[in-house]
C-alpha positions in Angstrom: -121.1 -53.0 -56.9 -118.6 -53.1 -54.4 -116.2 -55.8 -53.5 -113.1 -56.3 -51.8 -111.0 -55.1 -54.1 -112.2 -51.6 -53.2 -109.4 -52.1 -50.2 -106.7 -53.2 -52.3 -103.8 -50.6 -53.3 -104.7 -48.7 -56.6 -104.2 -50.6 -59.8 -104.8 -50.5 -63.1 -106.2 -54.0 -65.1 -103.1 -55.3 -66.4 -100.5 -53.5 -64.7 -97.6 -56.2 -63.9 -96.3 -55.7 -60.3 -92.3 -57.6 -59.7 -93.2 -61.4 -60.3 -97.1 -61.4 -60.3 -99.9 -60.1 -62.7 -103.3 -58.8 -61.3 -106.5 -58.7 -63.9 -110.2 -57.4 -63.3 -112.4 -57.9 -65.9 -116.2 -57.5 -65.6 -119.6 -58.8 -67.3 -121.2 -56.9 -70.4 -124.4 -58.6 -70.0 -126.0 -56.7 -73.3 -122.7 -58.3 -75.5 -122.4 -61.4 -72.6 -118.9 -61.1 -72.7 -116.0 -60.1 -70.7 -114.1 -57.1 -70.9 -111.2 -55.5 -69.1 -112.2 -53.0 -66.4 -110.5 -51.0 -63.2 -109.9 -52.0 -60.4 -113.3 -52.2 -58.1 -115.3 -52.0 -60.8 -115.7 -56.0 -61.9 -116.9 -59.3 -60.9 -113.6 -61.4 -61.6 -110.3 -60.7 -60.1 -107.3 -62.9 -62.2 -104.0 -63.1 -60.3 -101.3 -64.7 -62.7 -97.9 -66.3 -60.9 -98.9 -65.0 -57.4 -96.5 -62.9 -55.1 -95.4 -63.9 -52.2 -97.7 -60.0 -51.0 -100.6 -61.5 -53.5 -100.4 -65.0 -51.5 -101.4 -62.8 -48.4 -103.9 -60.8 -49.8 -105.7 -63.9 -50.9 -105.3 -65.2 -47.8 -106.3 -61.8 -45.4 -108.7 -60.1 -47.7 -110.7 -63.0 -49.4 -110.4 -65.5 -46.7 -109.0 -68.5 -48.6 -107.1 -71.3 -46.9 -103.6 -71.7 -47.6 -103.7 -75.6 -48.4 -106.0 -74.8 -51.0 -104.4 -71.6 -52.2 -101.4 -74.1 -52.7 -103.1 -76.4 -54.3 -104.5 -74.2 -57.2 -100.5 -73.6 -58.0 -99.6 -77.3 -57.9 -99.2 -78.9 -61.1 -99.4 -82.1 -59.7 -103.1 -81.9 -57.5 -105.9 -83.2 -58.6 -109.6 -81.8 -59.4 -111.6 -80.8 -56.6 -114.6 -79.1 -55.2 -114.5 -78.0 -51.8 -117.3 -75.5 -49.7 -116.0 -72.9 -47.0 -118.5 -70.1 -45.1 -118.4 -67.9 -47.3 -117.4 -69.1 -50.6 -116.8 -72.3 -53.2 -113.3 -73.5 -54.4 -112.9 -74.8 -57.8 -109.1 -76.6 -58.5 -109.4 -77.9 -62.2 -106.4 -79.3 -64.8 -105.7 -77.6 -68.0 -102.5 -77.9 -70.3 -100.1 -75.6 -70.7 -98.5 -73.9 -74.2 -96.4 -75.9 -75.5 -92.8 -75.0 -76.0 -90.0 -76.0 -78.2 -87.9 -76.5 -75.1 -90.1 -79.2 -73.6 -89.1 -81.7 -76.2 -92.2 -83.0 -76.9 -93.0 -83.7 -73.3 -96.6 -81.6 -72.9 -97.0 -80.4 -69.4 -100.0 -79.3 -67.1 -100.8 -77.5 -64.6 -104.0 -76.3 -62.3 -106.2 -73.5 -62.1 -108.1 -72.4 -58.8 -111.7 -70.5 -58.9 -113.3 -69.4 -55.8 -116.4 -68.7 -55.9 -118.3 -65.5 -54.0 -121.8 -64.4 -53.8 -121.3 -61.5 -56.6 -117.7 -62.3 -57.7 -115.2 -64.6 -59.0 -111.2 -65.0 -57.9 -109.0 -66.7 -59.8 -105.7 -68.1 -59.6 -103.2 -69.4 -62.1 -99.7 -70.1 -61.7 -98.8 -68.8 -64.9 -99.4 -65.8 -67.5 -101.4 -67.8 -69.9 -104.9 -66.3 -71.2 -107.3 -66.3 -69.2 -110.6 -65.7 -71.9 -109.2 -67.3 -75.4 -111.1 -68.6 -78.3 -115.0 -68.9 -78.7 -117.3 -70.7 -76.7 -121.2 -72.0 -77.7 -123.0 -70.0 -75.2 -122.9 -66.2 -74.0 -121.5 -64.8 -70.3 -124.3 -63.2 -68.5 -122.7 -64.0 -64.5 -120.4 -65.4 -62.6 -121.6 -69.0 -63.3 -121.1 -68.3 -66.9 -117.8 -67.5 -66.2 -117.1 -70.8 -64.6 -118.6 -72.7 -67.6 -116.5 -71.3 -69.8 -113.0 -71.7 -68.2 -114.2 -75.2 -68.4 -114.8 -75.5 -71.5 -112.1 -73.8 -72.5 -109.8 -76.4 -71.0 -111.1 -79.0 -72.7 -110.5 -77.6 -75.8 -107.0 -77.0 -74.5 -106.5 -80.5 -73.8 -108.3 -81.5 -77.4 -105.7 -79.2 -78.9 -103.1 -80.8 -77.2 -104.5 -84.4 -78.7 -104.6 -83.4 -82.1 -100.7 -82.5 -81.9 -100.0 -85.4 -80.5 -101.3 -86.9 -83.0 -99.3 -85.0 -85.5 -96.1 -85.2 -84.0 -96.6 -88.8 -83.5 -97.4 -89.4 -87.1 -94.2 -87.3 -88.3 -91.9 -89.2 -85.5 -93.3 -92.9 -87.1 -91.7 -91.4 -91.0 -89.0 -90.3 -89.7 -88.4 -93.8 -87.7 -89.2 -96.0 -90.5 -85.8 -94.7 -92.1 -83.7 -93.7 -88.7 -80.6 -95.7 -87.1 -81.2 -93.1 -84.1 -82.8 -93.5 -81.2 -83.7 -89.7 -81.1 -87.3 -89.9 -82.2 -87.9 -93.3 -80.6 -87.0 -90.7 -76.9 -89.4 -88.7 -78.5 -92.4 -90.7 -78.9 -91.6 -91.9 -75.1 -91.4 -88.5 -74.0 -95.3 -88.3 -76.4 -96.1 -91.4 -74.4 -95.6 -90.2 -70.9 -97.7 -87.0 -72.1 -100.8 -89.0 -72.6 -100.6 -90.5 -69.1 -100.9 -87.1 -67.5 -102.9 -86.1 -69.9 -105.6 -88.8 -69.4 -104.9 -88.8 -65.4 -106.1 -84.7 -65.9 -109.3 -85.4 -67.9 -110.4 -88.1 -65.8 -109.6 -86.1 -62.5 -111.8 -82.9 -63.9 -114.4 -85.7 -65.0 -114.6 -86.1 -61.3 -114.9 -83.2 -60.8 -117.8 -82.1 -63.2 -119.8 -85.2 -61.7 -119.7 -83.5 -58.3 -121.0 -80.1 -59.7 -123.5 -81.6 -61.5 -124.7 -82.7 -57.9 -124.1 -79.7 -56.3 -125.6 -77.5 -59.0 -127.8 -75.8 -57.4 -125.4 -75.3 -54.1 -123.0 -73.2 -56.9 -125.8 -71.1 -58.0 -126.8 -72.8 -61.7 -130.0 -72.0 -62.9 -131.3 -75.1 -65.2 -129.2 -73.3 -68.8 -126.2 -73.6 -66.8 -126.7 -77.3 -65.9 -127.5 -78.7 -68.9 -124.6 -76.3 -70.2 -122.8 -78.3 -67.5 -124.0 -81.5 -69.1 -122.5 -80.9 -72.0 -119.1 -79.9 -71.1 -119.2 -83.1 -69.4 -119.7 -85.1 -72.8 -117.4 -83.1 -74.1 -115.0 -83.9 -71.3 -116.0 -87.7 -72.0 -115.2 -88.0 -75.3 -112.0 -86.3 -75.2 -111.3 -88.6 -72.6 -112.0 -92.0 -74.9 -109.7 -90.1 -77.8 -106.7 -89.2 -75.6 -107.2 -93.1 -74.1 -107.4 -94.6 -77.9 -104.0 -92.3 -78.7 -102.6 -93.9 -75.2 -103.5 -97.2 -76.9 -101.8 -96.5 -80.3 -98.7 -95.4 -79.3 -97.8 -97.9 -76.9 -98.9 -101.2 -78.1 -96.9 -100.0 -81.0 -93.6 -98.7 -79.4 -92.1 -102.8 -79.6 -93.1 -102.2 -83.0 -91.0 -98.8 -83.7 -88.3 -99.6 -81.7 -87.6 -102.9 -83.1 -87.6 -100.7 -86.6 -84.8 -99.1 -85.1 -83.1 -102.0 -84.6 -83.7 -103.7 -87.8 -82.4 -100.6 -89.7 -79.6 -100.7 -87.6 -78.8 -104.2 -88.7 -79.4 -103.7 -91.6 -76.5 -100.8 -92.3 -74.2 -103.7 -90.1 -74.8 -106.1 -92.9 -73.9 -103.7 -95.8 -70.9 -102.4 -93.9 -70.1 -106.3 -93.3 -70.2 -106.8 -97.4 -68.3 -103.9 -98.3 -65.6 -105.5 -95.7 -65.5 -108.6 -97.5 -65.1 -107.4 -100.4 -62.1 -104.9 -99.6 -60.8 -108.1 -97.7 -60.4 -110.4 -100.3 -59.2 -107.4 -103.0 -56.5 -107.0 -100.7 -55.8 -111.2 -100.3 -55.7 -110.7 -104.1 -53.3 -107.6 -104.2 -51.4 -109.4 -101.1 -50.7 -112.6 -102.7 -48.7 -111.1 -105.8 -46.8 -109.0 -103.9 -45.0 -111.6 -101.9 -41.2 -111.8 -101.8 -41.6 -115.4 -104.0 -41.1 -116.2 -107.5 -44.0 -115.8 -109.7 -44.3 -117.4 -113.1 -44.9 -114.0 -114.3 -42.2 -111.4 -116.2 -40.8 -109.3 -113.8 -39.8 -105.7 -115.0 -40.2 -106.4 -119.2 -43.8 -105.9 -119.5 -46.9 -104.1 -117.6 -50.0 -106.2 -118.1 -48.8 -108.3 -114.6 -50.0 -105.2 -113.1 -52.9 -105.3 -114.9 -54.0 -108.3 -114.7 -53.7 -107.9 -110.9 -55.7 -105.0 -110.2 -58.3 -106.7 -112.5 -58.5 -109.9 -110.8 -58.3 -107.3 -107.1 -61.6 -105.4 -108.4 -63.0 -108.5 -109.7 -62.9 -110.5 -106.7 -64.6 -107.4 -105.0 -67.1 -107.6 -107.3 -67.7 -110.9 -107.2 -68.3 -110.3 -103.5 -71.1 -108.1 -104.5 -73.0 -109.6 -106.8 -73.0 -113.1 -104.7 -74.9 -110.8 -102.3 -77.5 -109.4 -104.2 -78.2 -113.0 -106.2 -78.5 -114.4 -102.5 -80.5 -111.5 -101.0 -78.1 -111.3 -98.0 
């Protein structure tokens, strides 16, 4: 089979050039799966974190428009599905790996497809995976291939759910004990997640509703529509969870942050006690020490001292126990 990439330079699959990573892979149809392959030799060309020379072979070679080029490396544009001459372009959302340094603020990203009569390019801004994990139905053309980096998203973005939902559960412990305001940032920064989160879904649910009506204009035979079907009810219900976590977290955020605030006034009270108490051991001490005359012996005898201190640590006392008898 011969495509344009017969008049690229000579590459290997997987060979990193400065700044930009260039992938073939091509279809096993008696295994339907994909597998690396040279160059020339496969039906789906992956360019990762595109050059400035790979922007212009895109753009000479496989005759893409540079808005839309753009577009499948903006994080912030929406789903779409647009038809040129000679071939489809497919801009979806997906999440990207999270990492420590994001503090807890999940980010996404987009992923362009275009689609040609007997093969596939596809651009991604980053060096994530392009084929990971296992999906419910083999790859046996380029349609395939499209169903599955679909899918494969929304398991991404259910991935991303399920640790939000465990890092939102381990941020509530940790609050219900906290004076800081450290986790509360972090279930804001969990918060504003969910937003984009559900803004993504819902934009590649517009996006799979406009497949489904062009179905037959990207080349699915009836498997590959009601595979379409399903992704879409997938893509649904992964919609109403992130919406119900969306819901959770902020109609109780009043809730956690006013924690916060109660355990802070709470340590204020028991520093407020213990200031009392030291206060009025030190009226006590203050009092006898006083440049007066004291019905007391003076240098004779040692229980004055005593008896001082004693009555010092027993008014402190008394301070205490007043506040636990009264529940202050």
């Amino acid at each position: 089979m011969s495509t344009p990439t017969d008049d690229l330079p000579s590459e290997t699959s997987g060979v990193p050039r400065p700044g930009g990573l260039r992938t073939f892979y091509r279809i096993d149809d008696e295994a339907g799966r994909t597998l690396h392959c040279e160059q020339g030799e496969g039906q789906v060309i992956v360019y990762n974190t595109p050059t400035i020379d790979d922007e212009a072979d895109l753009l000479e070679l496989h005759n893409i428009d540079y808005h839309t080029l753009q577009s499948s490396l903006d994080p912030d544009e929406l789903s779409r599905l647009e038809f040129e001459h000679d071939h489809a372009a497919i801009i979806f959302k997906r999440p990207k790996s999270f990492c420590a340094d994001d503090n807890f603020l999940l980010k996404l990203t987009s992923t362009g497809v275009f689609i040609y009569e007997d093969y596939l390019v596809v651009v991604m801004p980053d060096d994530a995976p392009l084929f990971e994990g296992r999906v419910p139905f083999q790859i046996h053309s380029t349609q395939d291939i499209i169903l599955r980096l679909l899918y494969q998203s929304i398991s991404h973005f259910e991935g991303h759910l399920k640790a939000i939902n465990m890092l939102s559960d381990s941020l509530e412990r940790r609050i219900i004990t906290s004076m800081e305001t450290k986790y509360l940032l972090n279930l804001f920064a969990l918060e504003k997640s969910l937003v984009y989160i559900l803004n993504s879904i819902n934009s590649n649910a517009a996006l799979l509703d406009k497949m489904k009506a062009a179905a037959e204009k990207l080349g699915f035979d009836h498997e590959q529509t009601s595979i379409l079907d399903d992704i879409a009810i997938e893509n649904q219900q992964c919609l109403r969870r992130s919406e119900i976590y969306a819901q959770v977290i902020a109609g109780l955020m009043d809730a956690r942050a006013s924690i916060v605030s109660h355990n802070l006034n709470i340590l204020i009270k028991h520093f407020t006690i213990w200031t009392i108490a030291i206060m009025l051991a030190n009226l006590v001490v203050g009092i006898f020490s006083m440049n007066v005359r004291l019905p007391l012996p003076m240098e004779s005898d040692m229980w004055p001292f005593y008896l001082i201190n004693i009555l010092a640590v027993g008014s402190a006392i008394g301070v205490f126990w007043l506040s636990r008898v009264r529940k202050w």
